[in-house]
BARO-629556 format. One record per residue (C-alpha): residue in three letters; y, z, x; residue number from 1; chain. Coordinates in steps of 0.05 Angstrom, whole numbers, plus 5000, padded with zeros to 4 digits. Each point is the difference from the previous one (the first is absolute). Layout:
BEGIN
<vextor><type>Ala</type><py>Y</py><pz>Z</pz><px>X</px><seq>NUM</seq><mol>A</mol></vextor>
...
This chain:
BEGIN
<vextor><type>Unk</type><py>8802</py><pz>4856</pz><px>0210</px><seq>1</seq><mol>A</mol></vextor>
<vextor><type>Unk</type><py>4927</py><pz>5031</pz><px>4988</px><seq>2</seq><mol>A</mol></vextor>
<vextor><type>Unk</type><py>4998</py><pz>5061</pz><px>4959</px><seq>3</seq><mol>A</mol></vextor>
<vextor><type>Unk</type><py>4997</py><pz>5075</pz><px>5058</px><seq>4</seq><mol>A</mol></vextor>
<vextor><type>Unk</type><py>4940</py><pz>5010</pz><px>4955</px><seq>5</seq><mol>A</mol></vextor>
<vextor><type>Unk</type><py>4963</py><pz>4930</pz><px>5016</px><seq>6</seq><mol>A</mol></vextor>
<vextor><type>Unk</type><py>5023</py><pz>5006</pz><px>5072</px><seq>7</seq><mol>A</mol></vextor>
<vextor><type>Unk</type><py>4966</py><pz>5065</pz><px>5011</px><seq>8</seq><mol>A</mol></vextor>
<vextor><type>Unk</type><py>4935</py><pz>4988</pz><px>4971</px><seq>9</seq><mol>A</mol></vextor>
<vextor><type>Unk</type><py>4996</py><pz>4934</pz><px>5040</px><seq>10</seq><mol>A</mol></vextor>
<vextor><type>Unk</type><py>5011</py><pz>5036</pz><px>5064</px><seq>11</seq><mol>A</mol></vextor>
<vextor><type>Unk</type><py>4951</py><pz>5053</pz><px>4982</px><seq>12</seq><mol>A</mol></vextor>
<vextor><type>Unk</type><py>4944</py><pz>4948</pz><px>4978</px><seq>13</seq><mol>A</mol></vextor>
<vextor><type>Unk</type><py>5019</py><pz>4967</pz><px>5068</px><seq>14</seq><mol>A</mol></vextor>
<vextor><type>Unk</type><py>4977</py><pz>5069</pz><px>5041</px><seq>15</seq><mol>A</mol></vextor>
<vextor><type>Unk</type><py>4952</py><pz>5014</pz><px>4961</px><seq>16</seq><mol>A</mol></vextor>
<vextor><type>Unk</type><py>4961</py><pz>4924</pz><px>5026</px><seq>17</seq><mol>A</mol></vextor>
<vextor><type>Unk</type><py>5023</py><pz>5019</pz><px>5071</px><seq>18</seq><mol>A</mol></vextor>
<vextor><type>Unk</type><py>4976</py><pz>5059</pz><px>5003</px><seq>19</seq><mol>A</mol></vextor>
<vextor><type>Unk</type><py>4933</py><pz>4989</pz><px>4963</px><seq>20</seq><mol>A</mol></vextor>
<vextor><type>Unk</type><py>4993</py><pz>4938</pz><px>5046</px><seq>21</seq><mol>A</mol></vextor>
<vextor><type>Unk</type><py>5004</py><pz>5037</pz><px>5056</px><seq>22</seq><mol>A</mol></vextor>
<vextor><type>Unk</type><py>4956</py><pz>5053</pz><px>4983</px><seq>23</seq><mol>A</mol></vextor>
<vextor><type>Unk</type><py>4950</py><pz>4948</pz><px>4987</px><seq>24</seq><mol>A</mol></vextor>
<vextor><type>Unk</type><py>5013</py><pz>4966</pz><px>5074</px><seq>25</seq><mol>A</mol></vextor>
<vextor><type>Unk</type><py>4992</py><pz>5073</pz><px>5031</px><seq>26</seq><mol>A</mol></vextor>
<vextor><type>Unk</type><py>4935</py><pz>5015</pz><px>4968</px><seq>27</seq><mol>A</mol></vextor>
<vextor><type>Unk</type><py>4976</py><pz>4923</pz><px>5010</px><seq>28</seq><mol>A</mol></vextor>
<vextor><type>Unk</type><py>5013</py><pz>5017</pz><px>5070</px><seq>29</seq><mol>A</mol></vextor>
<vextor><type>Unk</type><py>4957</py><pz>5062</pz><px>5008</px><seq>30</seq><mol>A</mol></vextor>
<vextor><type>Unk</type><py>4936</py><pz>4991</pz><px>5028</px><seq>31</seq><mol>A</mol></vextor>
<vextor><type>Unk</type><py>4935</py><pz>5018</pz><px>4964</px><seq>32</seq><mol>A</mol></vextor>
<vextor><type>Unk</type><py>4988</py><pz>5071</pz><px>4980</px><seq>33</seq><mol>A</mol></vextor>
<vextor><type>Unk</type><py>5079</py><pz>5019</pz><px>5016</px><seq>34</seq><mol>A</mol></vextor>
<vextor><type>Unk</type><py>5027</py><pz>4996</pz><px>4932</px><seq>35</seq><mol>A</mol></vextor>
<vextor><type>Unk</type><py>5014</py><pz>5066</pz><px>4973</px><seq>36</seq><mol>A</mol></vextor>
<vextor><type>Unk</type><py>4977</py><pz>4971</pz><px>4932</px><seq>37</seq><mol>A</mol></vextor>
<vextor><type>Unk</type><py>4930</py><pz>5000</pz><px>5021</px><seq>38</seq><mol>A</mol></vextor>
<vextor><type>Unk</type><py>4999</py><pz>5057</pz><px>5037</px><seq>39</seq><mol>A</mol></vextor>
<vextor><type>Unk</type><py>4934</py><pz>5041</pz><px>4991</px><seq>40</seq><mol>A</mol></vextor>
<vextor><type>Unk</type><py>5018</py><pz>5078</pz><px>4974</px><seq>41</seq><mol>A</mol></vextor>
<vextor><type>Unk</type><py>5001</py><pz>5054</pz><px>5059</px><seq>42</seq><mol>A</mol></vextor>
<vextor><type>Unk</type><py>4941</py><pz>4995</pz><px>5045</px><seq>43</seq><mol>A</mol></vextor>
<vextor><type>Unk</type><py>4984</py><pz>5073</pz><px>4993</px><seq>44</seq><mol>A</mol></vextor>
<vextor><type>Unk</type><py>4936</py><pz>5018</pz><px>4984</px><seq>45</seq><mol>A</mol></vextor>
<vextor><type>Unk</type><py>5002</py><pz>5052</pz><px>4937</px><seq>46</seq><mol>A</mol></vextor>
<vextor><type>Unk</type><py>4958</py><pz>5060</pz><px>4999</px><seq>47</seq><mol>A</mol></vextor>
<vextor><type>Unk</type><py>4972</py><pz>5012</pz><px>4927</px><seq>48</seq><mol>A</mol></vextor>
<vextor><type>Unk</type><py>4986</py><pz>5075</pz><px>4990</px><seq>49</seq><mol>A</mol></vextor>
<vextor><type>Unk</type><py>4935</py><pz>5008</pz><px>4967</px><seq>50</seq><mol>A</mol></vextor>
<vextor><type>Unk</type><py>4991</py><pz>5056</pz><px>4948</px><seq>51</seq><mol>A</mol></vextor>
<vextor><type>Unk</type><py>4931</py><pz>5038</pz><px>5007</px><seq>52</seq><mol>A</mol></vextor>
């Protein structure tokens, strides 16, 4: 019988590949210019205040 110790970290590293796998199938998925990666800053325009 395997060590609780050994058990548990295999399970974890097990979720941890499923779940990075399927964040990499989700954002594979995405079409281009959806990923929240790449996602350009707010589109507001900023007014600078110019000192006279």
């Amino acid at each position: 019988m395997k060590s609780p110790v050994i058990v548990v970290a295999i399970t974890l590293t097990a979720a941890i590949l499923v779940a990075a796998s399927l964040l990499i199938i989700v954002g594979t998925r995405k079409g281009a210019g959806t990923s929240t990666l790449n996602a350009p800053t707010l589109q507001q325009r900023v007014k600078h205040a110019h000192m006279v």
